[in-house]
N, C-alpha and C positions, 0 to 999 in steps of 0.2 A: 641819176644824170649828173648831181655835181659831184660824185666820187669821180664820175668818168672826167667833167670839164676839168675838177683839181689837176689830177693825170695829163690831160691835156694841155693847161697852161704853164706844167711843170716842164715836160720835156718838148714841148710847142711843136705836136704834131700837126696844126694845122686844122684843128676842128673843136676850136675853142667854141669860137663863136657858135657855132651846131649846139653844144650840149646846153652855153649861156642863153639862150632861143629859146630851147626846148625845156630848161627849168623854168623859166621866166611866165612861160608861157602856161606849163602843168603847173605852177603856184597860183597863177593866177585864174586859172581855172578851179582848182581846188580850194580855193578862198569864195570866190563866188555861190560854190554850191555850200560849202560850209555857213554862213553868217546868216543865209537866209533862214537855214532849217536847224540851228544849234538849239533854239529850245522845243524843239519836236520832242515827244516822249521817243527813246530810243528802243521802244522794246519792238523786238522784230517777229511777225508772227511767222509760222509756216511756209504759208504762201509766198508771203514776200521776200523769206529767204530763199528762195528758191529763184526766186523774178531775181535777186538779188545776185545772186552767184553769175545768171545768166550774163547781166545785164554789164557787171564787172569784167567777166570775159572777154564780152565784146567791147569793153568802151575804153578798157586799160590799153590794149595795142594800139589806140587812135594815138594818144599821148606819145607813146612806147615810138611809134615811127619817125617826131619831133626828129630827135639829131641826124635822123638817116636823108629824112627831106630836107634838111638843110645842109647836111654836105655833099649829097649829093643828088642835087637838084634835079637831073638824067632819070633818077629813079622815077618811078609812077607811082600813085598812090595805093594801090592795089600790090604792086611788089614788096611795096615796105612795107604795108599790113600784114601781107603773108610771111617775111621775113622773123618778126615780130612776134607774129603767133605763134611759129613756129618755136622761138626760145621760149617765150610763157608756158608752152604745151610741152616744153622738152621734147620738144619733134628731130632736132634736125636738121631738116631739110633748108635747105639754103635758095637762094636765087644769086647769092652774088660768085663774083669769079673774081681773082685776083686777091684775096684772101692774105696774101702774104706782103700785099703790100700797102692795104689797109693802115690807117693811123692805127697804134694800138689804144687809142683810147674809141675808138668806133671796137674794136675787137672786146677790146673789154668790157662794153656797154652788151653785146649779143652773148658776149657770158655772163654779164653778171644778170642777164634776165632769164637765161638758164637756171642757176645758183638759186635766183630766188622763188621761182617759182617750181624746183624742185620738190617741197612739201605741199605746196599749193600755195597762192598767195593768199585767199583766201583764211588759211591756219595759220600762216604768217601774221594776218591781221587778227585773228583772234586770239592772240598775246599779249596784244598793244590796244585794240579798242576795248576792253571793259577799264581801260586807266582812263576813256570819254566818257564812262558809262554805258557803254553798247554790247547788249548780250549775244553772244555767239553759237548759243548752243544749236539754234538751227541752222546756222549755215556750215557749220562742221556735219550734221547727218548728211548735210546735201549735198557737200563740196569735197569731204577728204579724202585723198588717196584709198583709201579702202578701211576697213574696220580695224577700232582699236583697242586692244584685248583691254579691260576693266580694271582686273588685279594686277597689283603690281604696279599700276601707272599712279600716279596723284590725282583725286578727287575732282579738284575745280579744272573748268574747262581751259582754261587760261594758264593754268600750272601743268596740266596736258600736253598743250603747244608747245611751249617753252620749253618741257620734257625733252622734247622728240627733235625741236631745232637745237637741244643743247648737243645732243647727239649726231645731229645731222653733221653739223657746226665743224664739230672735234672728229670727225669721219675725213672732213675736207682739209680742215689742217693738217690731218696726218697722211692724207694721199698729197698734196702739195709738199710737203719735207721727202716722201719714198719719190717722186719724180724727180726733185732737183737731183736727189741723191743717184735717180738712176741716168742723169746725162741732161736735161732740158733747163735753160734756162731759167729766173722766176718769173718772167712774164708769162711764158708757157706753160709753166706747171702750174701758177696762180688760173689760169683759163682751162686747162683740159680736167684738174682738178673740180673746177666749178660744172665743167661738164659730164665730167666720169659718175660725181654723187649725184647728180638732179639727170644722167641719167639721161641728159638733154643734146649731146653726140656733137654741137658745134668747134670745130677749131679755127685754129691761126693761120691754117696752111691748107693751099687748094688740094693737095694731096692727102690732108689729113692725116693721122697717128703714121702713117706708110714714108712720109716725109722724115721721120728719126730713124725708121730702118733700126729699131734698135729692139732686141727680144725682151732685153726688160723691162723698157719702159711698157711693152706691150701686155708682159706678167702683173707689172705692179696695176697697171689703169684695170684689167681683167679680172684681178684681184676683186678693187673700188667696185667695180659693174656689180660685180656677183653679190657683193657686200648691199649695194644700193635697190636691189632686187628684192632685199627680203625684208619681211616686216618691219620696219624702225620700231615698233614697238615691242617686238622680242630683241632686240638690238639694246634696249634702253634695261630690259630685268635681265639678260646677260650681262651687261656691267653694273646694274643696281647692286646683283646676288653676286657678280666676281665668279660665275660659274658658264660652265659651257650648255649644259644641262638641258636651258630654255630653249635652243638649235633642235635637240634631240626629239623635244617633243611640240616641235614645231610642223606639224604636218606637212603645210603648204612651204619651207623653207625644203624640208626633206627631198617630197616630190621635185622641186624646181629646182636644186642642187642635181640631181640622180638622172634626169630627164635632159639637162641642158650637157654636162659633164658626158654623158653615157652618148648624147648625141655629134659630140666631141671627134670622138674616138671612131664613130661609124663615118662620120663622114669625112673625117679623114682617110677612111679607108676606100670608102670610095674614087675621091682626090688620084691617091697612090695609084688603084684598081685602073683608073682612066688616063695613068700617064701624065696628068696635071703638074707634079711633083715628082720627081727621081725618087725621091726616098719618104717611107713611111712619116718621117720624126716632121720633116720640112714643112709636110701635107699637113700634121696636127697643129703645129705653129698656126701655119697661115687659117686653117679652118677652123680652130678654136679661139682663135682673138676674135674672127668675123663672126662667126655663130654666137659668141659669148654677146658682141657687143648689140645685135638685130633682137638676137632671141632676150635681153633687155632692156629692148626698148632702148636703147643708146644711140647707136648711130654713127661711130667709128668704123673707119676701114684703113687696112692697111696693103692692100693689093684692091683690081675689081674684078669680084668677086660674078660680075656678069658677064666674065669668059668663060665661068666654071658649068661643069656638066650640069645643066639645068634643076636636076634634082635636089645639087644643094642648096642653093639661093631658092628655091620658093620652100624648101624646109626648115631654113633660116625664116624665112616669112609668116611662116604654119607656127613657127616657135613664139616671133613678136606677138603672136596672138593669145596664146596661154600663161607664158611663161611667167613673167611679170607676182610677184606677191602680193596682195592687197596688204594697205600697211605701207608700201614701198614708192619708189619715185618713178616708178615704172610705169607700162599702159596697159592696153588689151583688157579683155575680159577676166585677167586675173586667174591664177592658178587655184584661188578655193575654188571659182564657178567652177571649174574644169573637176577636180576631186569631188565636186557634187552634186553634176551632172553623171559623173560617171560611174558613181555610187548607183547615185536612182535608177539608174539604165540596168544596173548589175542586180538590182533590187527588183525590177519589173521582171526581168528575166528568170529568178527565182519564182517570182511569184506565179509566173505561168508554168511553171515545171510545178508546184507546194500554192494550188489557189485559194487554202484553208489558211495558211500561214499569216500569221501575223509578224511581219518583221517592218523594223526603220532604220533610215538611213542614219550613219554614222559615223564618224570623224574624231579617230578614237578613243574616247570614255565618253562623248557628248552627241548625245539625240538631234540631228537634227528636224528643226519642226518642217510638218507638210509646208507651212505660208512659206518659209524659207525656200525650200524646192521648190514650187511655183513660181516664186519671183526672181529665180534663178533662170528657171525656164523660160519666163517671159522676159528678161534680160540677153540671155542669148539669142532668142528668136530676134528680138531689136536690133541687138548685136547684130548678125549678119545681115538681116534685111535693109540694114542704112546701108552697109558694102556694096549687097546688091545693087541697090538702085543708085548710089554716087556712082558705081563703078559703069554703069550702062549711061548714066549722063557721060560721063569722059567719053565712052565708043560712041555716043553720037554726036560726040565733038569733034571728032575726026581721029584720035588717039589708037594705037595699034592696041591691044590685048593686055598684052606682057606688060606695057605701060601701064594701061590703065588700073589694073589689078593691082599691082605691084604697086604705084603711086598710092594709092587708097587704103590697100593695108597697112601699108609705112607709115602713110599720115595719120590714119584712123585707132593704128596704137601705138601713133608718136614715136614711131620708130625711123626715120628720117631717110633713106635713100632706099628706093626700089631697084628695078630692072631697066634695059633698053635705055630708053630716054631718060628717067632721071635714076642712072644709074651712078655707084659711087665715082666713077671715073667722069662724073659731065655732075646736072643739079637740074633745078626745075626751073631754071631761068629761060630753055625753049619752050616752056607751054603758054598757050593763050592766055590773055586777061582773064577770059572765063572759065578756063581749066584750071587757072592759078586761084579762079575764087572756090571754085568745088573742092580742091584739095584744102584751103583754108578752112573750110567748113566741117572738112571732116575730122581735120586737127581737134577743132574746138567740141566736136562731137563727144570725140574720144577722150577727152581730158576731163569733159564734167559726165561722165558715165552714161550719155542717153538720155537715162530716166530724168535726170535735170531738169534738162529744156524739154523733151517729149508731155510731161507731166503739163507740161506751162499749158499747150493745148488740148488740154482735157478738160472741158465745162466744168464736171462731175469737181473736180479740184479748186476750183475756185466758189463753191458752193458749201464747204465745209465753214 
């Protein structure tokens, strides 16, 4: 907040006072809880890191909404909260309009909570809190984007982080230098940059990336996406080792390059096939920035894409669900689940053709264990069944189909604009107070992986 008030009182857009409010306010909150409990032993057990992560989730966008309620007082509390989560979850999805005429320092406050909450904030803070004394190591099993290969990385948990936001960091510098360069102001490129790595899809303009009209600014952020997609952790022993090597034998980087790219191509053909597009090249343009940026988890759009032949927008949809890296700043269930579900499947299928055989599943030179595959399995069964039933809360809210579904998967793997109603060309600012909170919900679902907060309601876990 005072990077944003500095911004503010420099070039006096009129929402000083918003961000002065809003720090004043988060310090003085943050002092309160701090002095009572500074000499508490800080070691954090299991459980409580987990209560912990939850707890942070929810209580950080209370703060988070400060400068939004006090410049614009119009807002309701429930919109800013949603708006909020939305940048913390790298969703998205928006509620406001007018976008473009926004102070930039209110625009820059909804990126830079994108930016930061790209790695998770959470790993952000386990950088910085063992300098209190405060150990991290369970809220990184609980909280992080997805798994972090061992070798290769530095030992302490703290050296880890720092690792991966060194990386993050110098990823964002360098898509900010490739956008000025390709035509966009620095205000712009400082913003879409903070969104293209955390992956988190907000802009400056109600039209979004479609507003520059420009093919390369469209290559270079597509680029950023594809890049922000794949494990930071093979990203960091690619420039440790200065070799390309670690990509090659990145399973989950491979599949979700070949799968997103190869779906590129088909549905541009489609596009062409239905007359959408005069010509082949035009259809790959416009189908491949939008595919690129849904399938991860981003949230860019540069046309809407919910005039198009139905088939592509809900397989742009099918894509925000898999495609995503663990490791990465992305959402959904992650592309290893998807490689290890469909392993096992290919493996049960063997086994009832060969019922003597002994085989295991694998991901290549490495076994995966049976606990691994079950908890895989009981993850995506979660997986969908939250969809399920958010999605049947919104139909009995009054919400048409298309909407519903499409609002829920977007939010649910933080992929930011659906169909119909809150399609890229409108936002989610027609839905109810209580459709706007079921979609918030799902946001936060999908950001701390389910098992999170599911786990919190387990007796059995709180008994160990």
């Amino acid at each position: 907040m005072a990077t944003c008030w500095l911004l503010s009182q420099i070039i006096q857009d009129g929402a000083t006072n918003a961000f002065l409010q809003g720090t004043l306010i988060t310090l003085i909150a943050g002092l309160l809880m701090f002095f009572p409990t500074r000499h508490i032993p800080k070691k954090v057990s299991r459980q409580a890191g987990f209560l912990l992560v939850t707890i942070t989730w929810s209580l950080i966008p209370v703060f988070c909404t400060l400068p939004l309620l006090f410049y614009m007082p119009q807002l309701s509390f429930i919109d800013a909260y949603f708006e909020v989560v939305s940048g913390l979850t790298t969703t998205g999805a928006t509620i406001l309009s007018g976008l473009d005429h926004l102070p930039k320092s209110i625009n820059l406050w909804r990126h830079e909570l994108n930016w930061i909450a790209g790695m998770g904030i959470i790993v952000f803070a386990i950088a910085i809190l063992p300098i209190l004394g405060v150990g991290g190591m369970q809220l990184l099993k609980s909280e992080s984007p997805g798994s972090v290969k061992e070798s290769d990385l530095p030992p302490r948990i703290a050296q880890t982080a720092k690792a991966l936001w060194y990386v993050y960091a110098g990823f964002t510098v360098a898509c900010i230098i490739a956008l000025k360069l390709a035509g966009m102001n620095w205000f712009d490129a400082v913003c879409h940059a903070f969104a293209a790595m955390s992956l988190g899809g907000f802009s400056t303009h109600d039209s979004s990336v479609g507003f520059f009209d420009s093919l390369t600014i469209e290559v270079v952020l597509s680029i950023f996406q594809l890049l922000a997609a794949i494990n930071f952790a093979t990203h960091f022993v690619v420039l440790k080792k200065q070799s390309l090597r670690p990509y090659g034998r990145d399973a989950e980087a491979k599949a979700f390059l070949a799968l997103v790219l190869g779906s590129c191509l088909l549905t541009a053909g489609v596009l062409w096939h239905n007359g959408t597009y005069p010509d082949y090249l035009t259809a790959l343009r416009y189908s491949s920035f939008n595919l690129i940026t849904i399938a991860t988890d981003c949230g860019f759009a540069n046309t809407d894409f919910n005039k198009w032949p139905i088939f592509v927008p809900m397989w742009m949809l099918f894509l925000s669900c898999i495609s995503a890296s663990s490791g990465s700043t992305g959402g959904g269930m992650r592309m290893i689940r998807t490689i290890i579900l469909l392993k096992q499947t290919r493996l049960e299928l063997f086994k009832f053709i060969h019922p003597n055989a002994v085989k295991s599943v694998k991901i290549g030179q490495n076994v995966i264990s049976h606990s691994i595959v079950t908890s895989v399995t009981g993850f995506i069964f979660l997986y969908f069944m939250c969809i399920v039933v958010l999605v049947f809360t919104l139909l009995l809210s009054g919400l048409d189909f298309i909407t519903a579904l499409s609002a829920i998967v977007a939010c649910f793997n933080n992929a930011g604009p659906g169909l119909n109603e809150v399609g890229p060309a409108s936002n989610y600012a027609g839905l109810s107070d209580f459709q706007t909170g079921v979609c918030t919900v799902a946001m936060l679902l999908g950001r701390v992986q389910i098992f999170s907060v599911i786990i919190l309601f387990v007796p059995e876990f709180w008994r160990k």
